[in-house]
C-alpha positions in Angstrom: -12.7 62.3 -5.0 -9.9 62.3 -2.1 -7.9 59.3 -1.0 -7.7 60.2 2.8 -5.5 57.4 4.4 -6.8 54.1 1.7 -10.4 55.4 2.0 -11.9 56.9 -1.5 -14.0 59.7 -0.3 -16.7 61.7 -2.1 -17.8 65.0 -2.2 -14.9 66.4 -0.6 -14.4 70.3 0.9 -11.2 72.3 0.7 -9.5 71.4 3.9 -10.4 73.5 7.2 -8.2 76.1 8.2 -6.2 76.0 11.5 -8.0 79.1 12.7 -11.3 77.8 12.3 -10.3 74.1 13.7 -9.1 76.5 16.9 -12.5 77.9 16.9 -14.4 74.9 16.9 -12.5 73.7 19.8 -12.8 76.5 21.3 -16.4 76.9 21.4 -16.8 72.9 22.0 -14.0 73.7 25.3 -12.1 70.4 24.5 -9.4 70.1 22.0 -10.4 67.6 18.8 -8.2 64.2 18.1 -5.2 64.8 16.2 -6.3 62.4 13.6 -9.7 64.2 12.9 -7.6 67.5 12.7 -6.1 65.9 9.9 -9.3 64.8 8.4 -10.7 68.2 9.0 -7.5 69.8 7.1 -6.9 67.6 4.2 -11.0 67.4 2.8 -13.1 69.0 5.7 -16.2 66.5 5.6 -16.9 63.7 3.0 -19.7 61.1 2.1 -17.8 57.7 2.3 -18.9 54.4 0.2 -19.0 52.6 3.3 -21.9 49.7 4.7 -21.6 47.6 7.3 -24.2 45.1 8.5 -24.4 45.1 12.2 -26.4 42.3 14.2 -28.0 43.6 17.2 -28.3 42.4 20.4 -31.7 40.8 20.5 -30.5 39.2 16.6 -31.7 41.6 13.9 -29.7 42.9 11.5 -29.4 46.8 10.6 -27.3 48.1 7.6 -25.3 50.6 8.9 -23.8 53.8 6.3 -21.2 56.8 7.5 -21.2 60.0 6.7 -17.3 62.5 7.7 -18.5 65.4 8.6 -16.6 68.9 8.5 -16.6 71.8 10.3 -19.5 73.5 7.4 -23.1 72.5 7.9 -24.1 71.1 4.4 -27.8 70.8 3.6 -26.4 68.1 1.2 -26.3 65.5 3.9 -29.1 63.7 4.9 -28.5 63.6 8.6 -26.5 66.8 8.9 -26.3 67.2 12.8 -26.1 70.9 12.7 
């Protein structure tokens, strides 16, 4: 576990490099926020215990969970977006 910033992550990574950050911008052609640099460098993706329960427009309610991720695509994840 990681405490990034009061958050208790899990399932941290080994902090992303500069070089590969650089190349992630690089193919994405826009530079990332310095705040998720920092993310990316100190654990490079994480699951987070974190819920929130949103009310929608027309009134329902959906329970809504996070997931941080890094730079790696990690099968681990069950909505990886790679």
């Amino acid at each position: 576990m990681t405490d990034y910033r009061g958050l208790i992550l899990e399932d941290t990574r080994e902090g992303a490099t500069d070089l590969a950050i650089t190349q992630l911008e690089a193919s994405l052609g826009a530079r990332l926020p310095d705040d998720y640099r920092q993310f990316l460098k100190t654990c490079n993706g994480a699951y987070v215990e974190y819920d929130v329960l949103a009310t929608l427009a027309n009134g329902d309610e959906e329970l809504l969970s996070f997931s941080l991720f890094g730079l790696d695509p990690d099968p681990g994840y069950a909505s990886n977006p790679f």
